[in-house]
MOPAC internal coordinates of N, CA, C and O (Angstrom, degrees):
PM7 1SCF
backbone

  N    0.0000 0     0.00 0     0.00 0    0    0    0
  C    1.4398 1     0.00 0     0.00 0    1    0    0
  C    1.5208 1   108.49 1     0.00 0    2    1    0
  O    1.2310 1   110.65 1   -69.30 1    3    2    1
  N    1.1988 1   135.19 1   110.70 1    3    2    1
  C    1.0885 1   142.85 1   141.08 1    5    3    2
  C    1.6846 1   136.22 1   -21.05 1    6    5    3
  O    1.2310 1   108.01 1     3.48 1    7    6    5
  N    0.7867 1   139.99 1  -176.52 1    7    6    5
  C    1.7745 1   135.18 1   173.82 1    9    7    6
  C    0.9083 1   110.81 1   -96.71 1   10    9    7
  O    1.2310 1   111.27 1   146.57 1   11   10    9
  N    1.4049 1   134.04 1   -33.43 1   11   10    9
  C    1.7324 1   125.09 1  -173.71 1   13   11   10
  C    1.3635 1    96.93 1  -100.79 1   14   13   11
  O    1.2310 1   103.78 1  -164.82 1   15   14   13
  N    1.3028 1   147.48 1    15.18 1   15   14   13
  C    1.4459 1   149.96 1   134.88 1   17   15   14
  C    1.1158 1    99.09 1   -57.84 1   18   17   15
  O    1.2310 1   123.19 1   101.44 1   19   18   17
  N    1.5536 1   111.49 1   -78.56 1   19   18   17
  C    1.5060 1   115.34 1  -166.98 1   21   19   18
  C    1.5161 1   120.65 1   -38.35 1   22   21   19
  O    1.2310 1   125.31 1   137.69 1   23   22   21
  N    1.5405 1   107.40 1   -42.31 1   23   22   21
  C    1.6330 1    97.60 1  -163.63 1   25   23   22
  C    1.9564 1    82.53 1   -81.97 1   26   25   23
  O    1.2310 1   124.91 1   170.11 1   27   26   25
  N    0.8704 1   108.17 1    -9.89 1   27   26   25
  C    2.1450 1    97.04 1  -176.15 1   29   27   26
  C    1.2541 1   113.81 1   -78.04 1   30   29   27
  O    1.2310 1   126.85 1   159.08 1   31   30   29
  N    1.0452 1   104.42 1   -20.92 1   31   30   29
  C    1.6444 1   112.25 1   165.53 1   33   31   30
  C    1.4692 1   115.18 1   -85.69 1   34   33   31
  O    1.2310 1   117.99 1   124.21 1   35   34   33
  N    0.7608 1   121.43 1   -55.79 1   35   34   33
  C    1.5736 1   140.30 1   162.75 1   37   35   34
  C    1.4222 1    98.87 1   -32.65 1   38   37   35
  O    1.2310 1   110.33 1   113.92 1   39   38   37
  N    1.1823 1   135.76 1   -66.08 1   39   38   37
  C    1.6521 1   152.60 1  -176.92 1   41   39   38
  C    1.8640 1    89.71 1   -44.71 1   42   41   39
  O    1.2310 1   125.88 1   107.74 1   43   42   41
  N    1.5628 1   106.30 1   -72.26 1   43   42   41
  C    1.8091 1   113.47 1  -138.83 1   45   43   42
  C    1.6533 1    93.52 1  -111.41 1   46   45   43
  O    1.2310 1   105.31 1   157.13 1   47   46   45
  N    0.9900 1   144.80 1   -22.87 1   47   46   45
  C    1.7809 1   135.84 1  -156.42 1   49   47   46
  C    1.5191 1    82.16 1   -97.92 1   50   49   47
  O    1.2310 1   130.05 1   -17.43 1   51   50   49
  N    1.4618 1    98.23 1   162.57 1   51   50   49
  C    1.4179 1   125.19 1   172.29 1   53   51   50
  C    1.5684 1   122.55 1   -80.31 1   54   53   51
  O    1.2310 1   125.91 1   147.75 1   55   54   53
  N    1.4436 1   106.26 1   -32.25 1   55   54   53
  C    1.4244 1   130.31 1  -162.15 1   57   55   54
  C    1.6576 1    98.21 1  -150.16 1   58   57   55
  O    1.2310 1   136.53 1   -36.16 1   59   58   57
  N    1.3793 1    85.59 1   143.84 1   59   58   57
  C    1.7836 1   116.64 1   164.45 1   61   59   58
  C    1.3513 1   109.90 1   -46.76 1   62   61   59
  O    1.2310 1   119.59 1   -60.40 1   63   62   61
  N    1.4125 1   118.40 1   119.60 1   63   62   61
  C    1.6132 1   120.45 1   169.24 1   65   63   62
  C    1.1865 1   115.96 1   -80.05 1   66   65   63
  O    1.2310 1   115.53 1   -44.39 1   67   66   65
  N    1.6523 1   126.09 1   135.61 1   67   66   65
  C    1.2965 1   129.39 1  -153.34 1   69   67   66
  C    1.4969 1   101.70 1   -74.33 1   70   69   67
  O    1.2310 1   126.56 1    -4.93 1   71   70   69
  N    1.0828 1   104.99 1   175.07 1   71   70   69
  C    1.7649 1   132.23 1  -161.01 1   73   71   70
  C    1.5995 1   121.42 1    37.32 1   74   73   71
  O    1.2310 1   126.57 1  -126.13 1   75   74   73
  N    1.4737 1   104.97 1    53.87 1   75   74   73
  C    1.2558 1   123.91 1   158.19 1   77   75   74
  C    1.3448 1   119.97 1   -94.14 1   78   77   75
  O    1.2310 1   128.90 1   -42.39 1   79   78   77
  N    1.2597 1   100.47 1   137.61 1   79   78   77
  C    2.1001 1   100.88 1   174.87 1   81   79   78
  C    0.5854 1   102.34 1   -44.62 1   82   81   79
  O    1.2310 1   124.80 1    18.07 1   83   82   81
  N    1.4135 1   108.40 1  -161.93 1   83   82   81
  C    1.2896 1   143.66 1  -173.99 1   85   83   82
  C    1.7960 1    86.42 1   -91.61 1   86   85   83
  O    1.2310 1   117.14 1   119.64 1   87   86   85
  N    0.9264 1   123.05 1   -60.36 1   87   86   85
  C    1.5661 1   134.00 1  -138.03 1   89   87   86
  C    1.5520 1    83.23 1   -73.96 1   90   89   87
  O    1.2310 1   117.06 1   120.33 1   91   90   89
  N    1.2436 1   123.21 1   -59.67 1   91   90   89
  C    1.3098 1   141.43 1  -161.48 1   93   91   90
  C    1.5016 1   118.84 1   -54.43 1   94   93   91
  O    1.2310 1   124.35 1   139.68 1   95   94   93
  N    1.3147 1   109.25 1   -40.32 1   95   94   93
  C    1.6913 1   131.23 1   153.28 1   97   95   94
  C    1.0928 1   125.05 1   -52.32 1   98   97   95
  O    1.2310 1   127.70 1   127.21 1   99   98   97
  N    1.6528 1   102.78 1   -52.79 1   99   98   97
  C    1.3522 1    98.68 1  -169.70 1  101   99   98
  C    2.1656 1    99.55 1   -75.51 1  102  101   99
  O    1.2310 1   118.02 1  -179.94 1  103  102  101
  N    0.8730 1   121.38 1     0.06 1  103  102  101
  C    1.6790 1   124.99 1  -173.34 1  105  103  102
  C    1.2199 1    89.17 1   -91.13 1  106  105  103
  O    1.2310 1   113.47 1   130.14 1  107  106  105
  N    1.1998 1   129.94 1   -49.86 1  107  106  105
  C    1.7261 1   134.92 1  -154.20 1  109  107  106
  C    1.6643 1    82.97 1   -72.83 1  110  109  107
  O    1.2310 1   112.47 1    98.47 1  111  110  109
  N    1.2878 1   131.82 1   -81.53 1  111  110  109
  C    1.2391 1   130.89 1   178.95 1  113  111  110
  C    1.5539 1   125.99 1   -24.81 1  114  113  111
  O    1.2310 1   128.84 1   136.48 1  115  114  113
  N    1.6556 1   100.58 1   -43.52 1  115  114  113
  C    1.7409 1    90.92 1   167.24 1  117  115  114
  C    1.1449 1   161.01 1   -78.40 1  118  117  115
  O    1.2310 1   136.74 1  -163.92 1  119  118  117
  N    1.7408 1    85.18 1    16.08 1  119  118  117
  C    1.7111 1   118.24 1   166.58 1  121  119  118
  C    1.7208 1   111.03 1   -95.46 1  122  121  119
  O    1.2310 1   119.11 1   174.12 1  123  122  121
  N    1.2031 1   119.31 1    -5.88 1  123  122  121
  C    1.4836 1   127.88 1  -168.89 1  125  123  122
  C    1.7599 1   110.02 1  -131.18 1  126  125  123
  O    1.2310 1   126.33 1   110.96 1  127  126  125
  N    1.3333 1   105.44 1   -69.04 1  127  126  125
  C    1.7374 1    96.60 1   174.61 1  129  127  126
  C    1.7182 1   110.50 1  -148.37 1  130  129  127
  O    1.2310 1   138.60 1   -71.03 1  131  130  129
  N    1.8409 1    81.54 1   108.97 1  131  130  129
  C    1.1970 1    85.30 1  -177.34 1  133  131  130
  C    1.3568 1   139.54 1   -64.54 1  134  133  131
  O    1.2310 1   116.97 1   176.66 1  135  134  133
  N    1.4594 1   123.36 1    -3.34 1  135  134  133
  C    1.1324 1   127.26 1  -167.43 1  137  135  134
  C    1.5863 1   114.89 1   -98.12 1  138  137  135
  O    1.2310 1   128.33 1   164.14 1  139  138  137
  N    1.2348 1   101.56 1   -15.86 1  139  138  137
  C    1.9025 1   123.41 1   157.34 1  141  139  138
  C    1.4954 1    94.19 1   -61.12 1  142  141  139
  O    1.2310 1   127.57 1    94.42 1  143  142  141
  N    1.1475 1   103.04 1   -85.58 1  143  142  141
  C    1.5609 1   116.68 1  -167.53 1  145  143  142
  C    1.7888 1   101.22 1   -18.77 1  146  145  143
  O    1.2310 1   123.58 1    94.23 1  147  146  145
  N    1.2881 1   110.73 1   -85.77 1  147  146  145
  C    1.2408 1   130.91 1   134.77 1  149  147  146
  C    1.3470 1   121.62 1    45.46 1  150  149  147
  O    1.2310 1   131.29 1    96.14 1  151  150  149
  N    1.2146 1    95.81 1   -83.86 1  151  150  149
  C    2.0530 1   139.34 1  -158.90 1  153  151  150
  C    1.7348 1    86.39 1   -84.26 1  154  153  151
  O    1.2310 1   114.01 1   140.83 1  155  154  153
  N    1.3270 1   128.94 1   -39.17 1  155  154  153
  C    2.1340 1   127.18 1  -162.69 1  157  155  154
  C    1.2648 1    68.77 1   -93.00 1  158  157  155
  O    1.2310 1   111.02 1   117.72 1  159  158  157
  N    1.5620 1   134.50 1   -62.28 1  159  158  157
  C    1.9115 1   104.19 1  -141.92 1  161  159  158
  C    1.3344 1   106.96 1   -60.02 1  162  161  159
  O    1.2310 1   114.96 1   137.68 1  163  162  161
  N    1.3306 1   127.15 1   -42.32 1  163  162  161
  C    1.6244 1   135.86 1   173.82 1  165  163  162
  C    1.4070 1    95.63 1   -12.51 1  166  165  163
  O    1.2310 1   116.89 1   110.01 1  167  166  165
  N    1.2545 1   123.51 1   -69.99 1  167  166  165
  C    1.5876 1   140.89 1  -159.47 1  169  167  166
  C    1.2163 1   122.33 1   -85.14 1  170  169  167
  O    1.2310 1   131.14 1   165.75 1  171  170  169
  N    1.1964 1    96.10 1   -14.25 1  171  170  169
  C    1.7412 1    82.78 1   155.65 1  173  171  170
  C    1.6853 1   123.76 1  -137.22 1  174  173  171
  O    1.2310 1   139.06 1   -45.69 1  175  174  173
  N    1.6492 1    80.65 1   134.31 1  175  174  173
  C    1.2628 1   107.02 1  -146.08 1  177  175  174
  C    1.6629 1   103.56 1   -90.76 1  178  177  175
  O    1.2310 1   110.16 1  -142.06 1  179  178  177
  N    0.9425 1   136.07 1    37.94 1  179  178  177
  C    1.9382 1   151.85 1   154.56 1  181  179  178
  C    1.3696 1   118.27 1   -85.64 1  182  181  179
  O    1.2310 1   121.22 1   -27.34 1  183  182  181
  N    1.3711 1   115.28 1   152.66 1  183  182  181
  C    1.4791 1   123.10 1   171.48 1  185  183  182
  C    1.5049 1   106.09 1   -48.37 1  186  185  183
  O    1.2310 1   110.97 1   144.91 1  187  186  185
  N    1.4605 1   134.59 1   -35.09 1  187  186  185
  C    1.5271 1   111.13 1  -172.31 1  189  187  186
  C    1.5926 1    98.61 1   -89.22 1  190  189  187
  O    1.2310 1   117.94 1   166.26 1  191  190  189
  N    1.1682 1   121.53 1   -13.74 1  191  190  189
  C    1.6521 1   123.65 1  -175.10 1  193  191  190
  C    1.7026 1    92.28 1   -61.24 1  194  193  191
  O    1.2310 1   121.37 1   122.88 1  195  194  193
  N    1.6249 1   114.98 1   -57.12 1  195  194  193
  C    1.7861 1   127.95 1   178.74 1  197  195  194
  C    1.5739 1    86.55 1   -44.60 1  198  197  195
  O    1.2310 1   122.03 1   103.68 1  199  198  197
  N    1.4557 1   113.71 1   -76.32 1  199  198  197
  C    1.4292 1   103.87 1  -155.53 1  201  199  198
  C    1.8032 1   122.48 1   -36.82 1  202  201  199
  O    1.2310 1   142.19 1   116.84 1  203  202  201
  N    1.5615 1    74.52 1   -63.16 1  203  202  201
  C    1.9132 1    79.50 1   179.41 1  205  203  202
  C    1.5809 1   111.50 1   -58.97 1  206  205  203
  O    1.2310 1   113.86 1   144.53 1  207  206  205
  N    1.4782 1   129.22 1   -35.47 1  207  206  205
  C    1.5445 1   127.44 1   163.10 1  209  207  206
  C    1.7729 1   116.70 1   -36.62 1  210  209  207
  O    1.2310 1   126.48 1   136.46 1  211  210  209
  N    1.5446 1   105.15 1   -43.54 1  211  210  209
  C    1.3883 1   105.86 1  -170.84 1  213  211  210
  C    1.7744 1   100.10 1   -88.35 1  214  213  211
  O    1.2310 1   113.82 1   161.15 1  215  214  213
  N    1.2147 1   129.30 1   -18.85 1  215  214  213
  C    1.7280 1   124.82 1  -177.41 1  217  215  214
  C    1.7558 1    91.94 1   -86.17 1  218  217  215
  O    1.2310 1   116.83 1   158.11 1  219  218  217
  N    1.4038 1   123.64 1   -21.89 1  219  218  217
  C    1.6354 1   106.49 1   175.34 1  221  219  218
  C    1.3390 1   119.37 1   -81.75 1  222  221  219
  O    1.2310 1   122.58 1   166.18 1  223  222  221
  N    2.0231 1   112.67 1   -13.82 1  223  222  221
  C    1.4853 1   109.55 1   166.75 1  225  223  222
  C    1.2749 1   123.10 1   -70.24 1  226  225  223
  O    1.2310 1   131.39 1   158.78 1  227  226  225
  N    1.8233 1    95.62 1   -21.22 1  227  226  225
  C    1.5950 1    95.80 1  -148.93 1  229  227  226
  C    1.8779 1    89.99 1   -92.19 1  230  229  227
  O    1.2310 1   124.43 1  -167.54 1  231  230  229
  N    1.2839 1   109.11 1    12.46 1  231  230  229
  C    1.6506 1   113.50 1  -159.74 1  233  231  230
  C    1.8479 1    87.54 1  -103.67 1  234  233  231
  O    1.2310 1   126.34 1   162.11 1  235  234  233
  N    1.1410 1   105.41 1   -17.89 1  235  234  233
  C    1.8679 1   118.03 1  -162.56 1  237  235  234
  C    1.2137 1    90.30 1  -106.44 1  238  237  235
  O    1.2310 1   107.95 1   166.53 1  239  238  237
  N    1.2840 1   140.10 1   -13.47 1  239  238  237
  C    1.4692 1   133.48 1  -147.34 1  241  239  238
  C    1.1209 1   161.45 1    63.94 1  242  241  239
  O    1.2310 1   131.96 1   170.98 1  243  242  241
  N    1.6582 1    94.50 1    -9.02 1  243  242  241
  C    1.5578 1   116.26 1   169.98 1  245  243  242
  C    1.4155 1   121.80 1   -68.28 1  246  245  243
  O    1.2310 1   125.10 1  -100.54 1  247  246  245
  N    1.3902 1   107.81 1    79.46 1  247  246  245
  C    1.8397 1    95.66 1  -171.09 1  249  247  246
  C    1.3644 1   125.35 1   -74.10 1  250  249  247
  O    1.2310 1   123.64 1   164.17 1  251  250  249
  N    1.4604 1   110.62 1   -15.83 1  251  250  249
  C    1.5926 1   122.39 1   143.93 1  253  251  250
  C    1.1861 1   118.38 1   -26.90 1  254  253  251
  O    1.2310 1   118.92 1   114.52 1  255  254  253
  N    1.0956 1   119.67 1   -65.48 1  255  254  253
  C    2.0548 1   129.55 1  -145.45 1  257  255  254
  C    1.8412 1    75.74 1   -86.32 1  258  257  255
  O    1.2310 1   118.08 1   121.96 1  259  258  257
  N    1.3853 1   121.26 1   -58.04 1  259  258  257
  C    1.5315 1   136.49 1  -179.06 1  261  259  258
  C    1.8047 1    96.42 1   -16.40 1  262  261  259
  O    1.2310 1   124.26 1   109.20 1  263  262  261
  N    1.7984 1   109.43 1   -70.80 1  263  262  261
  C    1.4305 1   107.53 1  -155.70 1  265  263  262
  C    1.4566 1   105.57 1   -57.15 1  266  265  263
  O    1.2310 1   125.04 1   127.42 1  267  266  265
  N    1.3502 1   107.94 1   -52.58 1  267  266  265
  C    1.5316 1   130.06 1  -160.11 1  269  267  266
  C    1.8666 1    86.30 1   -48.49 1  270  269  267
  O    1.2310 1   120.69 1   129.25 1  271  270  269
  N    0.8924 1   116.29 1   -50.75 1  271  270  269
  C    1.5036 1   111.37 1  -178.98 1  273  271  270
  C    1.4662 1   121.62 1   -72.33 1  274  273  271
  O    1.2310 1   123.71 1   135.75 1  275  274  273
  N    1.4215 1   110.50 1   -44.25 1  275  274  273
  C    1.4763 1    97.32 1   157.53 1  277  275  274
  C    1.8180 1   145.09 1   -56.76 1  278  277  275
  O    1.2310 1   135.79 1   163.76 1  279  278  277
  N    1.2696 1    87.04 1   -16.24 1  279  278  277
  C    1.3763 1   129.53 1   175.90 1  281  279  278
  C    1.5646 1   109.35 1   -62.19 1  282  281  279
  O    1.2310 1   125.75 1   109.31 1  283  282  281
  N    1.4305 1   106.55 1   -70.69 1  283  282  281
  C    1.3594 1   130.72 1   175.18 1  285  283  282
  C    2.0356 1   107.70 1   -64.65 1  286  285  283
  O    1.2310 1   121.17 1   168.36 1  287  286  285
  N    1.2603 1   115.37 1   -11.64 1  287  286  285
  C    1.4066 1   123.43 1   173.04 1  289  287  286
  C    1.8142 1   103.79 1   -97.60 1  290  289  287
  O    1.2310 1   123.44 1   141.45 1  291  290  289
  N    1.1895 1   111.01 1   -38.55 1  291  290  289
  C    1.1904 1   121.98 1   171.55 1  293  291  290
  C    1.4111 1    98.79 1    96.98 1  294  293  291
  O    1.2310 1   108.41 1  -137.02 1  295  294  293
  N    1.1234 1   139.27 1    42.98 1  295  294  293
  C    1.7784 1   150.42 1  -161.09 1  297  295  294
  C    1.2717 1    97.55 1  -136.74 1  298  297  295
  O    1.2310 1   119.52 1   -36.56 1  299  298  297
  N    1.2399 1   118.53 1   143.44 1  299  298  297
  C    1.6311 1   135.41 1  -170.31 1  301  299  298
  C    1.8011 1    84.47 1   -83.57 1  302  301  299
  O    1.2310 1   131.37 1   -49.24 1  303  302  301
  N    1.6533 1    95.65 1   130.76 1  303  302  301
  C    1.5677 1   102.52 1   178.34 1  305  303  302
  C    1.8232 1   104.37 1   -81.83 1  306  305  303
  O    1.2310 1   125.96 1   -15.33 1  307  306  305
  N    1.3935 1   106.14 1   164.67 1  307  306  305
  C    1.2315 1   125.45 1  -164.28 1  309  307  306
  C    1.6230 1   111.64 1  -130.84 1  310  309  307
  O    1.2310 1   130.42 1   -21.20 1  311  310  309
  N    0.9892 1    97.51 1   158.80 1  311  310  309
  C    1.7462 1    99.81 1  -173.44 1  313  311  310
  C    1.8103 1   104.32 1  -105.06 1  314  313  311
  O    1.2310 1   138.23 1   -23.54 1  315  314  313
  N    1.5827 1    82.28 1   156.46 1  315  314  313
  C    1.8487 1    95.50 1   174.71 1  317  315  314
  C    1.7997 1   111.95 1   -41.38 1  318  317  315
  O    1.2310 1   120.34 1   171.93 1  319  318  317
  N    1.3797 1   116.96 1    -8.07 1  319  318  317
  C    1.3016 1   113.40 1  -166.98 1  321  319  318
  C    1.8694 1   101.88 1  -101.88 1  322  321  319
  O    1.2310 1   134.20 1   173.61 1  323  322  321
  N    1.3657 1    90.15 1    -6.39 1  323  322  321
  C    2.0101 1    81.24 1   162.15 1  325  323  322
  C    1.3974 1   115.74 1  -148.05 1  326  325  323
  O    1.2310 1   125.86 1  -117.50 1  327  326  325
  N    1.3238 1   106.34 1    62.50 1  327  326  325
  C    1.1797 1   122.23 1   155.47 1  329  327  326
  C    1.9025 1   133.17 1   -54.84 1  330  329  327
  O    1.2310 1   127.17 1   152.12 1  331  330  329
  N    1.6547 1   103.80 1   -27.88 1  331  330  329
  C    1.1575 1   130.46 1  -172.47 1  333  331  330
  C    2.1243 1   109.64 1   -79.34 1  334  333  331
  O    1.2310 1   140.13 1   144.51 1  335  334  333
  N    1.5407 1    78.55 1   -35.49 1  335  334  333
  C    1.3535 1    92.71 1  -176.79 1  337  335  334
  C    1.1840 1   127.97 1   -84.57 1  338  337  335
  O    1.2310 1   134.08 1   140.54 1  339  338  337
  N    1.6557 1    90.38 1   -39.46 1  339  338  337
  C    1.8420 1    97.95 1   172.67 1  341  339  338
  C    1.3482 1   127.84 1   -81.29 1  342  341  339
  O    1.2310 1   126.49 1  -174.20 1  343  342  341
  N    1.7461 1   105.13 1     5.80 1  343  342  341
  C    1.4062 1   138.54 1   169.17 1  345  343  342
  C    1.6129 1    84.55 1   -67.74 1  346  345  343
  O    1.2310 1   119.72 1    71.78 1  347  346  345
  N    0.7545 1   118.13 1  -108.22 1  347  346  345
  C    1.0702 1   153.47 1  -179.88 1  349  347  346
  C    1.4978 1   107.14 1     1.54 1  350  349  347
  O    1.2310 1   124.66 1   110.88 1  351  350  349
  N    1.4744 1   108.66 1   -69.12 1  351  350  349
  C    1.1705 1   111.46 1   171.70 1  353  351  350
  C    1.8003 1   139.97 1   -74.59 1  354  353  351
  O    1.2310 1   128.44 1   178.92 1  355  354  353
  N    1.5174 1   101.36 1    -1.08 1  355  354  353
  C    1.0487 1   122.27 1   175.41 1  357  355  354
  C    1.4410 1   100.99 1   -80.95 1  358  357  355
  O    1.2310 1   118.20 1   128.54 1  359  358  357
  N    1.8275 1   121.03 1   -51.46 1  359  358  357
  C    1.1269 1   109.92 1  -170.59 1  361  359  358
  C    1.5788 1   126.20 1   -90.96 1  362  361  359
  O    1.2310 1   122.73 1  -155.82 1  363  362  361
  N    1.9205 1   112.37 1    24.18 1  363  362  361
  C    1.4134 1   122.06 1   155.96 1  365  363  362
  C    1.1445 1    88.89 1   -91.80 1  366  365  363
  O    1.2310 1   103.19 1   126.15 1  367  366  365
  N    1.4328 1   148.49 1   -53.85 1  367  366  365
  C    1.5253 1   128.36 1  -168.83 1  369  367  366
  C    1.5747 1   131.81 1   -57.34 1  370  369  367
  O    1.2310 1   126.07 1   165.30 1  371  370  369
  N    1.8026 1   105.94 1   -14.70 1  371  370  369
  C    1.3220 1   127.37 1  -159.96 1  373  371  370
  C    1.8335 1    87.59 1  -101.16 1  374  373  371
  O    1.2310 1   121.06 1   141.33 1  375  374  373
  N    1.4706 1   115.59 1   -38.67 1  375  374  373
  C    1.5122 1   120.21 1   174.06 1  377  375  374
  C    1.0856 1   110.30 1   -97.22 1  378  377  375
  O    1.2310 1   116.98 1  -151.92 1  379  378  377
  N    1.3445 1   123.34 1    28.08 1  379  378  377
  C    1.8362 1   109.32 1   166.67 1  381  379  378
  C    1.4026 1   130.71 1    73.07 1  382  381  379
  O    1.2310 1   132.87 1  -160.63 1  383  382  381
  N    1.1502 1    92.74 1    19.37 1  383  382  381
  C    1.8829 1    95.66 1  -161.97 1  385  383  382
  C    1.4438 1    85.58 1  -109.99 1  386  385  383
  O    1.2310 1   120.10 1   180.00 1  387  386  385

């Protein structure tokens, strides 16, 4: 699956299409319920696990908890105003692109 699948599913399906990571799920989920989403990043413990950890604060609003995690990803933190983007770009890094 590619990234502009992912976020198209993410956009229109009800449910996660099978054979998604871990990482990849938990992104698809953080357009629908964040506290799933949430509950996988906890566990994984990699720079994109941080990344996507810090786009689910910045999705909650805590841009505090946000840096400290971007921080811990080693990615320049981002504000509530690109959430769309860092969607985005998380899920070409999560698909390889």
């Amino acid at each position: 699956m590619n990234a502009a699948q992912l976020k198209h599913s993410a956009a229109t399906d009800s449910a996660p299409p099978a054979g998604l990571t871990p990482e990849q799920r938990a992104l698809w989920l953080a357009r629908h319920d964040w506290e799933a989403s949430h509950n996988i990043a906890q566990d994984i413990h990699t720079p994109e696990g941080s990344w996507l950890h810090a786009l689910l604060h910045l999705i909650e609003g805590d841009t505090g908890n946000a840096r400290y995690w971007y921080a811990r990803a080693s990615r320049p933190a981002r504000g509530i105003k690109d959430i769309d983007a860092e969607w985005d770009r998380l899920a070409a890094q999560l698909c390889g692109e």
